[in-house]
N, C-alpha and C positions, 0 to 999 in steps of 0.2 A: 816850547809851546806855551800857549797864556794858558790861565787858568781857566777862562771862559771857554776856550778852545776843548779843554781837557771835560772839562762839565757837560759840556755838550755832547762830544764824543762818550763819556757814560752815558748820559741821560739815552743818547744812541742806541748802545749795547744794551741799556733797560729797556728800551720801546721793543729792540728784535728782539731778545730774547721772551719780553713778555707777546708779544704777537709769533714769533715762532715756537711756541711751548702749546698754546690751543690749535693752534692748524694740526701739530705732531698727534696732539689728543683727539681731534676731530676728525682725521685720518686713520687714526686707530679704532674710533670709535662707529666708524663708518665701516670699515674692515670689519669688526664685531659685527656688527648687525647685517651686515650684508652675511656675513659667512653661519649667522644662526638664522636667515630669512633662509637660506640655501636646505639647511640642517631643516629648518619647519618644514618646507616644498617638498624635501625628498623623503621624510617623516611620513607626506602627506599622501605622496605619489605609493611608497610601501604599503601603506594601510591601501590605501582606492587596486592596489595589487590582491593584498594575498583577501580581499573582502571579495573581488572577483573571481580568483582562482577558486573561496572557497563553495562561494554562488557554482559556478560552474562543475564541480564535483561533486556538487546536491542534482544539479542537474543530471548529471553520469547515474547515479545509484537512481535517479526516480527513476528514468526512463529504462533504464536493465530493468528496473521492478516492476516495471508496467508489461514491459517485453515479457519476461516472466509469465506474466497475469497472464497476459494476451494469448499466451503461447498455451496454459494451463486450461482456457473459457475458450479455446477458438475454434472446438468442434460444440460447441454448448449447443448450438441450434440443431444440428446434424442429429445429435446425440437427444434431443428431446423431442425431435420427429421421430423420432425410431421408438421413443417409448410406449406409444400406442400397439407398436407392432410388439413389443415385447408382452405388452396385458394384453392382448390378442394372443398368442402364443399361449399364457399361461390359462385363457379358459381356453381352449382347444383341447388342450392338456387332459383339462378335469375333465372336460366333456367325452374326448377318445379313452382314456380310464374305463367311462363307465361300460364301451363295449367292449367285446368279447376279440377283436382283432389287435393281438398284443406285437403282429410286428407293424403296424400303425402307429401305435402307439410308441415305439423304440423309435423309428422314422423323426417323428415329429419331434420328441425327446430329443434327437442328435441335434436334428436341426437348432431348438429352442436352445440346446445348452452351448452351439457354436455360438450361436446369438450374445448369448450375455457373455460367452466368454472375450466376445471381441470388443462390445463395448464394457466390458471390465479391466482392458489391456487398455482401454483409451482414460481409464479414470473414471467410471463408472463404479456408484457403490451402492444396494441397498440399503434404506435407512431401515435398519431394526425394529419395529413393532409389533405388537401382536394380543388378542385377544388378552382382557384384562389387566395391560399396564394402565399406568395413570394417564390419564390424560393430560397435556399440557397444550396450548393454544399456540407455546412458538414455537414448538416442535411439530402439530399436527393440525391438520384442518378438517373442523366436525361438518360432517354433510349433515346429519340429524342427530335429535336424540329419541331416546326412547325410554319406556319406562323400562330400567333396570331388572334381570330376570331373578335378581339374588340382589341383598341388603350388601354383598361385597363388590358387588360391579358397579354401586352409586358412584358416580363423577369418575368411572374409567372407562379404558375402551371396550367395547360390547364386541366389534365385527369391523375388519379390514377391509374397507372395500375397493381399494386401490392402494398398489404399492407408492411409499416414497423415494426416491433416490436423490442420490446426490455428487455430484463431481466437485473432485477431492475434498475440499473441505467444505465449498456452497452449495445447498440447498437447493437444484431446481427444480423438485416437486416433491411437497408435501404430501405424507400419506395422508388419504380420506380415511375417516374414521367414522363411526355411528357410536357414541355416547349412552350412558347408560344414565338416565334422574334418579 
C-alpha cells in the first residue's frame, strides 16, 4: 500500500472514531435525560398522589365530625320547643304548692320530672345560676336592672326569671336575669 493510501485510511479511522465517540455520548446523554425526565414525572405524579389521598382523608375526619355534630344538634329544635312546656311545668309547680291538694301536686311532679328526665337522656342540661352570682353578659342575658337591695348584690344577679339550658356543650338558651346597680 502507498503512503497516501495508508494516511487516508488513518485520517479514516480519525474522522469515525471522532464522529462515533459524540453520537456514543449523545446517546448516553439522551438516555440520562430522558431516564431523570421519567424520575421528575413520576416524582411528580407521587407528590399530585399522596397531596390527594391526604386532601381526601381531611375530607373523611370533616365530614365524620360534622356527622357527629349533626347527630349531637339534630333534636336542638324538638328540644327548644319543649322548653316552654318545661317553664310552664315549673310555675304550675309553684303555683299547685301553694294549695292544699298534695296528690296534685305528686301528679304534676311525676309528670314534670318524667319531662326533664327525657330530655336529660337527649342531652339536655340546666345551665346553673342563681340569685347573687356575678353576672356575666356571655353567660347570661339581663331582662332589667334594678336598684340593688344590698351594697353586695351591685353588678350580680338579683332574681332568675327563666331558666338557662343547654345541649351538651352549646348554649341554646341563656338564663334571664334581672341585675342588681
Amino acid at each position: 500500500m502507498s503512503k497516501k493510501n495508508k494516511n487516508t485510511e488513518d485520517v479514516k479511522d480519525q474522522v469515525e472514531e471522532v464522529l462515533d465517540t459524540p453520537q456514543e455520548e449523545n446517546l448516553k446523554e439522551e438516555e440520562l435525560d430522558i431516564e431523570t425526565q421519567l424520575k421528575e414525572e413520576l416524582d411528580k405524579e407521587k407528590d399530585k398522589f399522596l397531596r390527594l389521598f391526604a386532601e381526601f382523608e381531611n375530607y373523611k375526619k370533616r365530614t365524620s365530625k360534622e356527622r357527629v355534630e349533626l347527630f349531637k344538634t339534630a333534636s336542638q329544635d324538638v328540644i327548644q320547643s319543649m322548653l316552654p312546656v318545661l317553664d310552664d311545668f315549673d310555675r304550675a309547680l309553684k303555683e299547685i304548692e301553694k294549695s292544699k291538694d298534695k296528690e296534685l301536686s305528686k301528679g304534676v311532679e311525676l309528670i314534670h320530672n318524667k319531662l326533664k328526665e327525657a330530655l336529660k337522656s337527649k342531652g339536655l342540661e340546666q345551665v346553673g345560676v342563681k340569685a347573687g352570682d356575678v353576672f356575666n353578659a356571655d353567660d347570661h342575658e339581663a331582662i332589667t336592672q334594678i336598684p340593688a337591695p344590698s351594697d353586695d348584690l351591685k353588678g350580680k344577679i338579683v332574681d332568675v326569671i327563666e331558666k338557662g339550658y343547654k345541649l351538651g356543650d352549646k348554649v341554646i338558651r341563656f338564663p334571664k336575669v334581672v341585675t342588681g346597680q
